[in-house]
C-alpha positions in Angstrom: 103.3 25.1 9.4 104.5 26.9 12.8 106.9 24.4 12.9 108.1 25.6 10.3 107.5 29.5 10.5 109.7 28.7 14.0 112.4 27.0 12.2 112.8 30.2 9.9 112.9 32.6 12.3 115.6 30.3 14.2 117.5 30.4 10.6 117.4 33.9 10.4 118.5 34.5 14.1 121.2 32.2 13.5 122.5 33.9 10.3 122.5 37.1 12.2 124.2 35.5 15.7 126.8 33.7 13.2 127.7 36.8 11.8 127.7 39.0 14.5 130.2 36.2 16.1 133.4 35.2 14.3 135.6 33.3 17.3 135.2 30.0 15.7 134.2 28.1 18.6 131.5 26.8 16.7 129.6 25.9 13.4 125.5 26.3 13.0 123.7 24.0 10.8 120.3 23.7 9.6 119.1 19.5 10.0 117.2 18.0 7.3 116.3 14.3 6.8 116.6 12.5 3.8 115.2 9.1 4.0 116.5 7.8 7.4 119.3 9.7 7.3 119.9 13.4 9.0 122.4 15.8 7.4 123.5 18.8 8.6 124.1 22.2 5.6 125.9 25.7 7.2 123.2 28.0 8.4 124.6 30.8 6.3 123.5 29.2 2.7 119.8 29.4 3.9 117.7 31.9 2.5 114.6 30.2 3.9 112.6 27.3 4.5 108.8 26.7 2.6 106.5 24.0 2.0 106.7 22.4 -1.1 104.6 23.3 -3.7 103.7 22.6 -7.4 106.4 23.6 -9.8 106.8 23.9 -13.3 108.0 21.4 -15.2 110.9 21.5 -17.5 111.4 19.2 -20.6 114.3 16.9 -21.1 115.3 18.0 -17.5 116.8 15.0 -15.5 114.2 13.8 -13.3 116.3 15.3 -9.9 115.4 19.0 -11.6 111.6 18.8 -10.7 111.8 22.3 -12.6 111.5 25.6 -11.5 109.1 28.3 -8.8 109.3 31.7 -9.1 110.3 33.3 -6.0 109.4 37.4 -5.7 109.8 37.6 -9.0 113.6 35.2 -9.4 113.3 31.8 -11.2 114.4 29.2 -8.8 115.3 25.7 -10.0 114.4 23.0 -7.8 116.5 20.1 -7.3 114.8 16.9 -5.4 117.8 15.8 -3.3 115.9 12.6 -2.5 116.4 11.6 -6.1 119.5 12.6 -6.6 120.9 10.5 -3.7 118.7 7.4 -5.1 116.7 7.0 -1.6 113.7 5.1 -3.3 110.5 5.8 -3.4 109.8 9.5 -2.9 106.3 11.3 -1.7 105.4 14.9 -1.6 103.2 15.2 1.4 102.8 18.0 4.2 106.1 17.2 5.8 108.4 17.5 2.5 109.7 21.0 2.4 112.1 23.0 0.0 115.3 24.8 1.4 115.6 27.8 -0.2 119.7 28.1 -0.4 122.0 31.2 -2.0 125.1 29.0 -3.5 127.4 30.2 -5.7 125.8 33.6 -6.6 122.9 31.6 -7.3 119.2 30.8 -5.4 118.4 27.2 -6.1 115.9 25.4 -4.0 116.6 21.8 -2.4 114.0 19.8 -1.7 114.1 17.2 1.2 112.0 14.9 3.5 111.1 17.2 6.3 113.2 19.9 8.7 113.8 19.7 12.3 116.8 21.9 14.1 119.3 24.2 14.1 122.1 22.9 15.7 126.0 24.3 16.6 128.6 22.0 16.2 132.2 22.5 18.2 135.0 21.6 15.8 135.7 18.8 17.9 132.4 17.1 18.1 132.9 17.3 13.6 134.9 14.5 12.1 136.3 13.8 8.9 134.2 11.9 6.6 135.1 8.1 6.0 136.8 6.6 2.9 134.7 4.4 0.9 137.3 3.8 -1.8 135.4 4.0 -5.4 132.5 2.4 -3.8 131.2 5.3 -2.6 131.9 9.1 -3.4 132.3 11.0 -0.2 133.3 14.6 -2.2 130.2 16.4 -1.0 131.0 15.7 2.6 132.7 17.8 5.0 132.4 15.2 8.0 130.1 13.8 10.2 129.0 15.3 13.6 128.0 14.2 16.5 125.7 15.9 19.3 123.3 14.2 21.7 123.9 10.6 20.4 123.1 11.6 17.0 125.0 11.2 14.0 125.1 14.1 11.3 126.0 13.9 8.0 127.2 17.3 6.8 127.1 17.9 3.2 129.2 20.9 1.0 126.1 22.2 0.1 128.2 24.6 -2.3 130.5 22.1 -3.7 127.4 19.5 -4.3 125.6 22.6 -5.9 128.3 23.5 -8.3 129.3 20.3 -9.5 129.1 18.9 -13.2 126.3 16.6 -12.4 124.2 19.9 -11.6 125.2 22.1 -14.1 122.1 21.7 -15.9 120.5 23.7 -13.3 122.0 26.7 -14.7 120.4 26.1 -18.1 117.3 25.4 -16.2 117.2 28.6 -14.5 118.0 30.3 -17.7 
């Protein structure tokens, strides 16, 4: 758990440092794995970072909406991104955590195999994401990036958030 408590304050530093700083040069991004895959979400949709715990269950909610936690007194829908990307077989264990992320006027928690940096990317070291054709939807994306021999995915947290496929999260919420 200080893993973790370390990786907040880093967020919040970040947040602060990012806007205290607007020449560009570079992009923060929290890193989160899914599966065997790291993706990268802008710092400044993180509200914070928390273990996961149990949550209350919503009927005929689809199974990606593992329902909702109330959060200092705000209902928070969570949405298991490991689901919702098809990754398989999923476990809630000590390393699964919940990204707690303010998207669209709206606090909705995300939750994903484990944590593990804050990084800056320079714009040149982000590149566009690949076309797939039809085989594979790359809308969510806003490239891949690349820093110490490791690949990124980096996801439109805001644009996944607010598409049709999760509009049921505002009903859940409601």
């Amino acid at each position: 758990m200080a893993n973790m408590e370390n990786l907040q304050q880093e967020a919040g530093a970040s947040r602060h440092h990012m806007a205290m700083q607007n020449d560009g040069d570079g992009q923060e991004f929290l890193v989160f794995t899914l599966g065997d895959e790291e993706y990268g979400i802008d710092i400044l949709k993180v509200q914070e970072i928390r273990g996961y715990d149990a949550v209350t269950r919503i009927a005929n909610a689809p199974d990606f909406i593992k329902g909702v936690i109330n959060l200092r007194g705000i209902i928070v829908p969570i949405v298991d991104m490991r689901i919702k990307f098809n990754l398989g077989r999923v476990e809630y264990d000590t390393q699964t955590v919940v990204i707690i992320l303010n998207v669209a006027n709206r606090v909705v928690g995300m939750v994903v195999d484990g944590v593990s940096d804050v990084l800056t990317l320079a714009r040149g070291d982000i590149k566009p994401p690949p076309e797939f054709g039809a085989t594979l939807t790359t809308e969510y994306l806003t490239g891949l990036g690349t820093v110490e021999g490791r690949m990124l995915i980096l996801m439109d947290i805001e644009k996944l958030m607010t598409s049709n496929d999760m509009a049921l999260i505002d009903r859940v919420a409601s």
